[in-house]
Wavefront OBJ file of the C-alpha trace (Angstrom):
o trace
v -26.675 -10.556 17.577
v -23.349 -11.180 16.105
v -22.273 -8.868 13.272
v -20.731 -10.937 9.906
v -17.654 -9.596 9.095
v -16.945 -9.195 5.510
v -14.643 -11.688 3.617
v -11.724 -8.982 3.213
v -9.040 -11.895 2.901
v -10.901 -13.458 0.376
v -10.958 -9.787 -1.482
v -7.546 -9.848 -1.192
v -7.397 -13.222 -3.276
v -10.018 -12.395 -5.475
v -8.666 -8.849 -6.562
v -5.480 -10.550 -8.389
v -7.230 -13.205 -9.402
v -9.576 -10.932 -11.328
v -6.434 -9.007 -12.771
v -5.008 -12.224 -14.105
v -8.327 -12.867 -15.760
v -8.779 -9.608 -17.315
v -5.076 -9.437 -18.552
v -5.984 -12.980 -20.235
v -9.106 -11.887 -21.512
v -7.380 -8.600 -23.241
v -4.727 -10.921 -24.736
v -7.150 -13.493 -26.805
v -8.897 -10.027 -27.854
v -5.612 -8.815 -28.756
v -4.936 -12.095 -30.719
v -8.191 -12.331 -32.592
v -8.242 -8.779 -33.428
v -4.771 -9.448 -34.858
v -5.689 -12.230 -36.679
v -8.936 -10.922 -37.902
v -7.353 -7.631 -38.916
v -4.437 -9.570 -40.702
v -7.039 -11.215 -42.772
v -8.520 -8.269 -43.453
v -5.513 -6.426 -44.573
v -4.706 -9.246 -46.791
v -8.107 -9.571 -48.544
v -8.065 -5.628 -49.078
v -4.774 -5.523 -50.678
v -6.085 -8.778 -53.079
v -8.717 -6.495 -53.906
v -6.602 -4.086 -54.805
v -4.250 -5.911 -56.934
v -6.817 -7.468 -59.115
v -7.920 -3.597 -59.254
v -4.529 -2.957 -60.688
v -4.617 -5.926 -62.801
v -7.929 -4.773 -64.655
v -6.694 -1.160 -64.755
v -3.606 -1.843 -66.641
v -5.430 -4.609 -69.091
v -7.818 -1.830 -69.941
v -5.092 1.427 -70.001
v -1.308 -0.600 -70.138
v -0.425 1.697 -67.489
v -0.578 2.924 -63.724
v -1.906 6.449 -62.948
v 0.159 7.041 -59.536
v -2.948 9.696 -58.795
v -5.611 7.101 -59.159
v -3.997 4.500 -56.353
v -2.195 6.976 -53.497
v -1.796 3.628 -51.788
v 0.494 1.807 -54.131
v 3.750 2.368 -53.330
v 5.173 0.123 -56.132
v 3.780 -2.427 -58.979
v 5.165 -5.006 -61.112
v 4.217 -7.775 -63.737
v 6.709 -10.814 -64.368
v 7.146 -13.379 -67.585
v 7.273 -17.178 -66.907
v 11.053 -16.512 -65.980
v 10.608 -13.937 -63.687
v 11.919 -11.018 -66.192
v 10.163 -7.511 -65.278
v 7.030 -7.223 -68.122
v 5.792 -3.784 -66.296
v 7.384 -1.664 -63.232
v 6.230 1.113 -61.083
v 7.802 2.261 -57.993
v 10.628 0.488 -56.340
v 9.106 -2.917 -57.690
v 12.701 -5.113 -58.423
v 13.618 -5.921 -61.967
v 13.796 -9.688 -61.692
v 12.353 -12.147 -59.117
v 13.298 -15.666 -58.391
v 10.956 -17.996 -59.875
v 12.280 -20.551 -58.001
v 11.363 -19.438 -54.719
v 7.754 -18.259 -55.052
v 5.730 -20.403 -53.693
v 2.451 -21.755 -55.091
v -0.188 -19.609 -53.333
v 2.633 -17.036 -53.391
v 3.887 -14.496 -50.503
v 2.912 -11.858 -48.191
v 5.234 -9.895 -46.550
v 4.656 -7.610 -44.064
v 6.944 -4.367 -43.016
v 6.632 -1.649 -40.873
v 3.922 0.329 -42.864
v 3.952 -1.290 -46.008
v 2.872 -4.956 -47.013
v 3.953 -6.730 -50.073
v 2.270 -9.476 -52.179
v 4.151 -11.754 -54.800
v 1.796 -13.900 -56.275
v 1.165 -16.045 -59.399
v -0.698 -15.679 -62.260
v -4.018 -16.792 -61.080
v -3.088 -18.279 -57.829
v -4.865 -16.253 -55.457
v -5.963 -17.156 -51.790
v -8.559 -19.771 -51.938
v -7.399 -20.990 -55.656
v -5.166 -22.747 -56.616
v -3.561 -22.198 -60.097
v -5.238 -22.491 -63.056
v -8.974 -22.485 -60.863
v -9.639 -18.707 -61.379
v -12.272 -17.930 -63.642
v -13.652 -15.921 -65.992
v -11.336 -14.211 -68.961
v -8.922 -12.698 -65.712
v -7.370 -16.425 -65.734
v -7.141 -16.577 -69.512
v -5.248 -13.118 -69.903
v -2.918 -13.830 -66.913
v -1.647 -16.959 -67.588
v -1.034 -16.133 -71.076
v 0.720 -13.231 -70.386
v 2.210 -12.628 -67.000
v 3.702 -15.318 -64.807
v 4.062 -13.434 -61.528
v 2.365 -10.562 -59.654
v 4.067 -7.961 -57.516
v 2.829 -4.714 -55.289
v 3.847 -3.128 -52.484
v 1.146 -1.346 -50.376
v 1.065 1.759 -48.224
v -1.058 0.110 -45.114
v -0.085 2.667 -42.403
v -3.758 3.905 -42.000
v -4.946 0.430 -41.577
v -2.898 -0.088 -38.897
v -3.389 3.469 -37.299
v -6.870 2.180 -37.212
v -5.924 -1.403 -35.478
v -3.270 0.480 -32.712
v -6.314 3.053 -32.382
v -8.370 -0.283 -31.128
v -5.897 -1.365 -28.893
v -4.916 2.038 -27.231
v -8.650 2.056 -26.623
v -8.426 -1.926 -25.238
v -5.495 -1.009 -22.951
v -6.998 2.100 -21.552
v -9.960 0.012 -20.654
v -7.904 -2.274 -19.042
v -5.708 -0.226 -17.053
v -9.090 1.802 -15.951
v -10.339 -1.974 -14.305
v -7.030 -2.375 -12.724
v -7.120 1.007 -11.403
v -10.874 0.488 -10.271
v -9.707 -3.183 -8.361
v -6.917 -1.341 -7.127
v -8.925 1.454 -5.441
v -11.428 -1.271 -4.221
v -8.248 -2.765 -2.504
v -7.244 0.136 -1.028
v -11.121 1.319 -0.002
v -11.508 -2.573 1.727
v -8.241 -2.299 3.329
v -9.551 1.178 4.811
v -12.822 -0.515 6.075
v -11.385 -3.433 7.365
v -9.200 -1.257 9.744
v -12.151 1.218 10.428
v -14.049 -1.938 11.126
v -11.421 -2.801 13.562
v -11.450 0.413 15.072
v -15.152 0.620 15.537
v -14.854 -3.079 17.297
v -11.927 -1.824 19.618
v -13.295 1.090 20.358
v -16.892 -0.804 21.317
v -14.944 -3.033 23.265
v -12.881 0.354 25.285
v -16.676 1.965 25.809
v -17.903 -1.325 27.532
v -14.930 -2.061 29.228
v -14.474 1.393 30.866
v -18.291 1.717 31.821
v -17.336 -1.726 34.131
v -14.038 -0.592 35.395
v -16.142 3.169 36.119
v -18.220 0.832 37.971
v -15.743 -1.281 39.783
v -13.571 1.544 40.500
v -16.535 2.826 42.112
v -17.215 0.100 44.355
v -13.921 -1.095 45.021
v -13.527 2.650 46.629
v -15.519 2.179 49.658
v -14.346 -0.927 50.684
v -10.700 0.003 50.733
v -11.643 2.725 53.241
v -13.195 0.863 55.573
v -10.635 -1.897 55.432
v -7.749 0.855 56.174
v -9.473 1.877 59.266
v -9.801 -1.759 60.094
v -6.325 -1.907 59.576
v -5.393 1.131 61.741
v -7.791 -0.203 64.354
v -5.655 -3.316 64.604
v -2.433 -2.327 64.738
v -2.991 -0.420 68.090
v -4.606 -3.606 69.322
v -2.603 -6.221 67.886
v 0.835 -7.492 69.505
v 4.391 -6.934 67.259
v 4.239 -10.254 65.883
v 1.186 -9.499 63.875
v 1.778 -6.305 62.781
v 3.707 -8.197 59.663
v -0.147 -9.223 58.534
v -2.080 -6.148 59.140
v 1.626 -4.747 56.807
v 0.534 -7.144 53.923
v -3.008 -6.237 53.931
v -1.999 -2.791 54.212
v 0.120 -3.165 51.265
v -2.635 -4.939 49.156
v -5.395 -2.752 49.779
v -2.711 0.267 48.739
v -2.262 -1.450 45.484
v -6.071 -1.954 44.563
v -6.509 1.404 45.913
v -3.457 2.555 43.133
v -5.366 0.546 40.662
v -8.729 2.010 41.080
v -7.322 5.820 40.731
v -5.670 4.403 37.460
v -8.827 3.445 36.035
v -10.577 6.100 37.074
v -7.523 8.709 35.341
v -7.620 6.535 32.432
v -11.535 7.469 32.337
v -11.185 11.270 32.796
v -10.870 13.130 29.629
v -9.384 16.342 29.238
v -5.709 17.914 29.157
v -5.193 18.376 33.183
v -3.428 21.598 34.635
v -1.503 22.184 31.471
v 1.501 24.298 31.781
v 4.607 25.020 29.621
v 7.746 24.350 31.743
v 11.481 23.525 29.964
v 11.837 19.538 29.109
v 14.979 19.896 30.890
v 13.197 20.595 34.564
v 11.169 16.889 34.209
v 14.438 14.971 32.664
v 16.020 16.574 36.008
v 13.181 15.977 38.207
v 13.618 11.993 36.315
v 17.376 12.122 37.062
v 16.518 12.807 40.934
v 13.915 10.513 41.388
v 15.635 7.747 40.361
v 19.419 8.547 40.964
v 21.790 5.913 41.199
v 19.225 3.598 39.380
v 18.942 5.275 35.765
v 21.113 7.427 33.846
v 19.149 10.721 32.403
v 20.624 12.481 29.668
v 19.983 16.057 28.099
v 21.384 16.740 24.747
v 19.875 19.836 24.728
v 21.524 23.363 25.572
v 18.346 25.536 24.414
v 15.102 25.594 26.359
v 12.223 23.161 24.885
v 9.228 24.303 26.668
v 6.498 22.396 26.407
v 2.590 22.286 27.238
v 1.161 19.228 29.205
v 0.455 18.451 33.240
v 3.543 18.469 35.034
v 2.345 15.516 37.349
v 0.682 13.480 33.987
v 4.792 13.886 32.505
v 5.866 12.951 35.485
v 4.065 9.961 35.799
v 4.389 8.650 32.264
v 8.113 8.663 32.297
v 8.233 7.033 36.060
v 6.131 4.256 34.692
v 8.417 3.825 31.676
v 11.701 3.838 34.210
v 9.772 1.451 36.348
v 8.971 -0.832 33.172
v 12.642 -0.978 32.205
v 13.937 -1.924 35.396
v 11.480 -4.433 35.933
v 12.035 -6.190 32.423
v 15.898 -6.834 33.651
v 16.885 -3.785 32.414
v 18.778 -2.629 35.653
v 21.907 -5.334 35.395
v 25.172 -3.809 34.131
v 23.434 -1.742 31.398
v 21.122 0.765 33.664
v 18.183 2.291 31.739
v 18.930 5.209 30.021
v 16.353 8.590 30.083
v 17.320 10.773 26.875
v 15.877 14.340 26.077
v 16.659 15.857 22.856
v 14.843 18.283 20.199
v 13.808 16.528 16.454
v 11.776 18.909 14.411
v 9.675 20.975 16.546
v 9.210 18.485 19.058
v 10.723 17.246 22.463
v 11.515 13.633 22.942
v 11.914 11.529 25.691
v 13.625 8.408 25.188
v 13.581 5.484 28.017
v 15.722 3.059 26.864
v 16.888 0.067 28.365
v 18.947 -3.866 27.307
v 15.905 -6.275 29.295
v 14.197 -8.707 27.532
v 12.520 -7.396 24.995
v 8.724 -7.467 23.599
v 8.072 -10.504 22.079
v 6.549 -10.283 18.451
v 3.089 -11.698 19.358
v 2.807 -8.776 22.138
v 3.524 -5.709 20.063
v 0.910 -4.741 18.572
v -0.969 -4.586 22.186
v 1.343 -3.505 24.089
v -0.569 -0.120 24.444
v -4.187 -1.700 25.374
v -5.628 -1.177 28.392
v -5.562 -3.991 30.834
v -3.138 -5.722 28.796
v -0.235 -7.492 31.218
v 1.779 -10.162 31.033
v 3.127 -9.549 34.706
v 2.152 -11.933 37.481
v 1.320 -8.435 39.555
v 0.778 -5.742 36.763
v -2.652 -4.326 36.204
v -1.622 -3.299 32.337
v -3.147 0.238 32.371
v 0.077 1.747 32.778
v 1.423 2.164 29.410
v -1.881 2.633 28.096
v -2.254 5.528 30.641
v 1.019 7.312 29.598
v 0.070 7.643 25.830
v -3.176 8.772 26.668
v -1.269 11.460 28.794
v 1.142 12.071 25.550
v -1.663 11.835 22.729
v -3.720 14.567 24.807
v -0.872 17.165 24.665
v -0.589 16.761 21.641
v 2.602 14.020 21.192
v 2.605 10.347 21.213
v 4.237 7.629 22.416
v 5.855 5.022 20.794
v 7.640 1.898 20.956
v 10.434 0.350 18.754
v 12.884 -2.358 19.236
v 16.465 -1.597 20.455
v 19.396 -2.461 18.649
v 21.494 -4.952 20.537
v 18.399 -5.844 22.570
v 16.002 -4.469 24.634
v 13.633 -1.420 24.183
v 13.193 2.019 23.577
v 9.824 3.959 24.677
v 9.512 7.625 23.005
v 7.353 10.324 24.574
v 7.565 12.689 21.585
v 5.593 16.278 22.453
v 5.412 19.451 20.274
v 7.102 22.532 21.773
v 4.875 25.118 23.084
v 5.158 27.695 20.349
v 4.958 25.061 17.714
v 1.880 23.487 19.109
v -0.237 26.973 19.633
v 0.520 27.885 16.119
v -0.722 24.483 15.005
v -4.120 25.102 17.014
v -4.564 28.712 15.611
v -4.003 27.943 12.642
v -6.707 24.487 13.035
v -8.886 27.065 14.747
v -9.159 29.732 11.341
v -9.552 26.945 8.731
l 1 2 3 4 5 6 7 8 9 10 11 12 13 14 15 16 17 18 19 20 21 22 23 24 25 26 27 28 29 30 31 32 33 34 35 36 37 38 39 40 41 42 43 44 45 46 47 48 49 50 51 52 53 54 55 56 57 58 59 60 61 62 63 64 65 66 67 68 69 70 71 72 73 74 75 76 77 78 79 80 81 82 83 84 85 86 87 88 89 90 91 92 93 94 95 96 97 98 99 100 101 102 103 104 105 106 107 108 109 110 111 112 113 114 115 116 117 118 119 120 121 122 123 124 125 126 127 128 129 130 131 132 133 134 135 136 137 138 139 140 141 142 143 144 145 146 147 148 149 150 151 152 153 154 155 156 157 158 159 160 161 162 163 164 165 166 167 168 169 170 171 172 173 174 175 176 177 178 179 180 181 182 183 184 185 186 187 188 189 190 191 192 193 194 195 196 197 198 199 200 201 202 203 204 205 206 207 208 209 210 211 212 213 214 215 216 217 218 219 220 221 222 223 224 225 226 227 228 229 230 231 232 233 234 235 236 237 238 239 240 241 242 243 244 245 246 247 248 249 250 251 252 253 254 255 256 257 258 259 260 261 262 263 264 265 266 267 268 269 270 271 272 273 274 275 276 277 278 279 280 281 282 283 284 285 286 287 288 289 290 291 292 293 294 295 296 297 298 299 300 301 302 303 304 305 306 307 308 309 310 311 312 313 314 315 316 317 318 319 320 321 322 323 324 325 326 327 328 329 330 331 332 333 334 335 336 337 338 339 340 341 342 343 344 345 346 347 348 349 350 351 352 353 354 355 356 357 358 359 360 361 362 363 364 365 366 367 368 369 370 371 372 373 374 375 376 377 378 379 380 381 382 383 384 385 386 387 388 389 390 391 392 393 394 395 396 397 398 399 400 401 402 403 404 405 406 407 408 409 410 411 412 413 414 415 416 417 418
């Protein structure tokens, strides 16, 4: 049965999509909470000038003690001429310029109302009732008070710290959610590959296997028949030969790939295998050692050996043995020893990278692909890696990167008492 996968690109879609909705949401909060506080503030501050009103009717003055929140407090004639001031109120105000349901303005902590006589929010003037109207409009043409507001609006910033946290919190919660699907879409991945390794090496274990026995009995056919067969056939017994040497080649691959464990790791000097490179393939490569100190290192002598000839023989056959030969570098970069293979062929193409390293994976008309994927096994199980990136100019670089030998047993000891 054929698991679902889960929708992860649509979680990628969705995730941003929520964000735009919650910032949208918080804003029309924002804005009704505004506006309904601003109404607030301004019906508050009404009430508290018709306070003041009533309290200097009844007393003819202001008791500063009595209203801590008036800042200043003024009553204008007809003409605008000051009648009674407290505070900062201005002498005079422009008659002319009041409106009809007078003005509110607003400053940083502070809010001031110019109103009137009787004209208050709702009325127009001349509609208030009760004696209030009477007095005021014999009396007093225009209202004026400042107001200290700034715990009002401590309150209404308190509200929207509180909205903003909430909102960052969600985006931080989507965020993590991103991060946590992106983790278990690659685990998934993982756990698919993996699956598909596990099946895949249990049939090559099996063809390996089988192919085995075969190839021995057709190489003692073939030794039969060369003592019995004239010259001019000995070129086809030489092809079969040659064929059955190759699946035989292939079949100890698979079954190396198979093996687990470290092989007959010593520590020997990177220099000795760059040498042992250099003389193996002289005249074809060009093996460089930018080292002067030793960089001994732990891994199978033969396993080393064979990872970097299969990354020579890679680079020559991608057309990297023209005018440019392949290049084999060894040099030290923090606590490690790295081989480089470099060579100017062809390339990877983009669509290839990212499987480069699979087993199987070829696109030679005669390779088996379990090369490369045999070398980084070799690397990952001393402890390096190998890597590919692209080569300036053109072509490739392959980088068998192991820990020195002291490095890498202090890194085990130390994994070993935690």
């Amino acid at each position: 049965m054929k698991r679902k996968r889960l929708p992860f690109a649509g979680l990628y879609i969705l995730i941003p999509a929520a964000v735009l909705l919650a910032f949208s949401f918080a804003l029309l909060l924002v804005r009704q909470e505004h506006e309904r506080r601003m109404e607030e503030l301004e019906y508050r501050s009404f009430q508290i000038l018709m306070g003041l009103l009533d309290h200097h009717r009844d007393s003819g003055r202001l008791d500063p003690q009595s209203w801590p929140e008036v800042l200043s407090f003024a009553l204008y004639d007809s003409s605008g001429a000051a009648v009674y001031r407290f505070g900062d109120a201005p002498a005079a105000v422009d008659y002319r310029a009041v409106p009809v349901r007078g003005a509110t303005i607003r400053k940083k902590n502070s809010i001031v109302l110019l109103r009137r006589a009787g004209a208050v929010p709702g009325h127009m003037p001349g509609e208030m009732p009760g004696p209030r109207r009477g007095m005021m409009e014999r009396k007093y043409g225009y209202i004026y008070a400042e107001l200290d507001v700034s715990q009002f609006l401590s309150e209404g910033r308190l509200f929207y710290l509180v909205l903003y946290g909430l909102l960052a919190v969600f985006i931080v919660i989507l965020a993590l959610l991103a991060v946590l699907a992106r983790r278990l879409s690659r685990y998934r991945e993982r756990e698919e590959s993996l699956s598909r390794l596990v099946q895949l090496g249990e049939a090559a274990r099996t063809l390996a296997h089988e192919i085995k026995n075969p190839l021995g009995v057709i190489r003692i056919q073939c030794a039969t028949l060369r003592k019995t067969l004239p010259a001019e056939r000995q070129g086809n017994v030489g092809v079969i030969e040659e064929e059955t040497a190759r699946l035989a080649l292939l079949a100890d691959r698979v079954r190396e790939f198979l093996q687990s464990g470290e092989g007959s790791a010593e520590s020997r000097d990177a220099r000795w295998y760059i040498d042992r490179c250099g003389e193996r393939w002289a005249g074809r490569i060009s093996a460089i050692c930018e080292s002067a100190d030793p960089l001994p290192v732990l891994i199978d002598g033969d396993r080393l050996l064979q990872a970097l000839d299969n990354l020579v023989s890679n680079a020559l056959e991608s057309g990297g043995g023209g005018e440019e030969p392949p290049v084999v570098r060894l040099y030290s970069r923090a606590g490690q020893a790295v081989f480089e293979v470099l060579d100017r062929g062809v390339g990877i193409p983009p669509e290839n990278r990212s499987r480069i390293f699979e087993p199987f994976f070829t696109t030679k008309a005669k390779g088996t692909g379990i090369g490369l994927a045999l070398s980084k096994k070799y690397a990952e199980q001393a402890g390096g890696s190998l890597t590919w990136t692209e080569r300036p100019g053109g072509g490739s670089v392959f980088s068998i990167a192991l820990p020195l030998a002291g490095a890498r047993r202090k890194s085990e000891s130390g994994e070993r008492s935690e």
